[in-house]
C-alpha angles and dihedrals in degrees: 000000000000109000097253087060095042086044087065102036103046094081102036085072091083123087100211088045090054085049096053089040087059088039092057102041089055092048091042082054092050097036086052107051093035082050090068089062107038081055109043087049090048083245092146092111092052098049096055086040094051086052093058094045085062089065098084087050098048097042092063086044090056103040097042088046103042092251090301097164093225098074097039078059084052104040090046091047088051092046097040089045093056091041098056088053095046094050084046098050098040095053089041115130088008087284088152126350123277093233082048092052096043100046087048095050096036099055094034090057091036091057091045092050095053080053101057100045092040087072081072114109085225101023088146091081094033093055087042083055095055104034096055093028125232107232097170090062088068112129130202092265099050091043080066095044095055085040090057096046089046095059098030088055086049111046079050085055084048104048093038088044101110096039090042081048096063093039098059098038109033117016094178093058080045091061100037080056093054095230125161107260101172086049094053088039088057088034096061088040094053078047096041082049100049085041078055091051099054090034095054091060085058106038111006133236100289100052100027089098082062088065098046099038110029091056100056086035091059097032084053086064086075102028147037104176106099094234099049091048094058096052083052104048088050089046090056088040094059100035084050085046103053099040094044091062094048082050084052089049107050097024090048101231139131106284096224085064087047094053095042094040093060092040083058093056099051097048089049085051091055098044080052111042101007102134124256090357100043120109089245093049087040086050094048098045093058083044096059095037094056094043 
């Protein structure tokens, strides 16, 4: 066996490490996907704000269940769906402003949520858990868990495509076309909520809106058109996924770090080199242009 392919084998021959490679790559699909939107619709705030509002739902999960990653799944579904309601109906009808609304309810959940888990007699290393993920702790239940939200997040993207599409894109057709705009609205918060969830048990809370945010930014680099965003993006998640958690394996270090941090690099590679938007093809073009 020659070392590349002994480079790539040696970890798969772990069970718990299989299971976190196939975790990663459906919520690098997801991510991905979801991540066109929260982007084109300057949703990046509310992402990261809907992740911390998990925190209260998935600190009762952890400490009634002993940290078995099913029922966090469950406890940070229950809290980020709610949020996501509670963040659509009170800024319904411009009532109060959406940034007013987040930063109200996500403070407000993120504090609750310290308190809950600071009643732990070790809640230093509980809170660590959350708040970085543990994705190599994922079981078989919760690998269909995050499996059954995952498709579930992304035939409702299917079938809304087109609707989610003009909404996004052109409120004023929307509006011609008589479609429901607060219930999309709600609809791609309750979505970008569930995308949060699945994301949090890979990543954590802190660094799931990387994986919702750095993806689409650096596939946007290449692409404008929505549906080819979203391949690229998932493309980008899962390829960031996948070697992140060999870099995790072999540099030691937390695989959620491993994951971001090579998001991170390719989207400073694209910023850089990507043709015709990148810095080096901006650079050269002034160049040109003033010889």
């Amino acid at each position: 066996m020659d070392s590349v392919t002994q480079f790539l084998l040696d970890p798969l021959q772990f069970p718990f490490m299989l299971r976190a490679i196939a975790a990663i790559i459906m919520i690098g699909i997801v991510s991905g996907v979801m991540g066109a939107y929260v982007i084109t619709r300057g949703m990046s705030f509310l992402g990261d704000a809907l992740a911390h509002t998990v925190l209260p739902g998935v600190a009762v999960a952890y400490l009634s269940s002993g940290g078995a990653s099913g029922p966090v799944l469950i406890g940070g579904l229950v809290a980020g769906v709610l949020s996501a309601i509670g963040i659509g109906l009170l800024t319904r009808g411009q009532r109060l402003a959406e940034d007013t609304a987040i930063g109200v309810i996500f403070t407000g959940a993120f504090a609750l949520g310290i308190a809950i888990i600071s009643r732990a007699q070790n809640y230093a290393a509980d809170l660590t858990h959350i708040l970085i993920g543990e994705i190599l702790a994922v079981n078989d239940d919760s690998l269909l868990l995050i499996a059954v939200i995952g498709v579930a997040v992304l035939i409702a993207i299917l079938l809304l495509y087109k609707e989610l599409l003009v909404v996004s894109f052109d409120p004023i057709l929307a509006q011609t076309l008589k479609l429901p705009g607060e219930g999309l609205r709600l609809t791609l918060l309750v979505l970008l909520a569930l995308t949060i969830v699945i994301g949090v048990q890979a990543v954590g809370i802190v660094l799931v809106s990387a994986m919702l945010v750095t993806p689409a930014t650096t596939a946007r680099f290449f692409t404008q058109r929505l549906h080819h965003l979203m391949l690229l993006a998932a493309v980008i998640a899962v390829f960031s996924g996948i070697v992140g958690m060999y870099i995790a394996w072999y540099g030691h270090i937390a695989p959620s770090a491993g994951i971001v941090l090579t998001l991170t690099a390719l989207f400073l590679l694209a910023y850089v080199f990507a043709p015709g938007k990148g810095y080096l093809w901006t650079l050269l073009g002034r160049t040109a242009k003033t010889a």
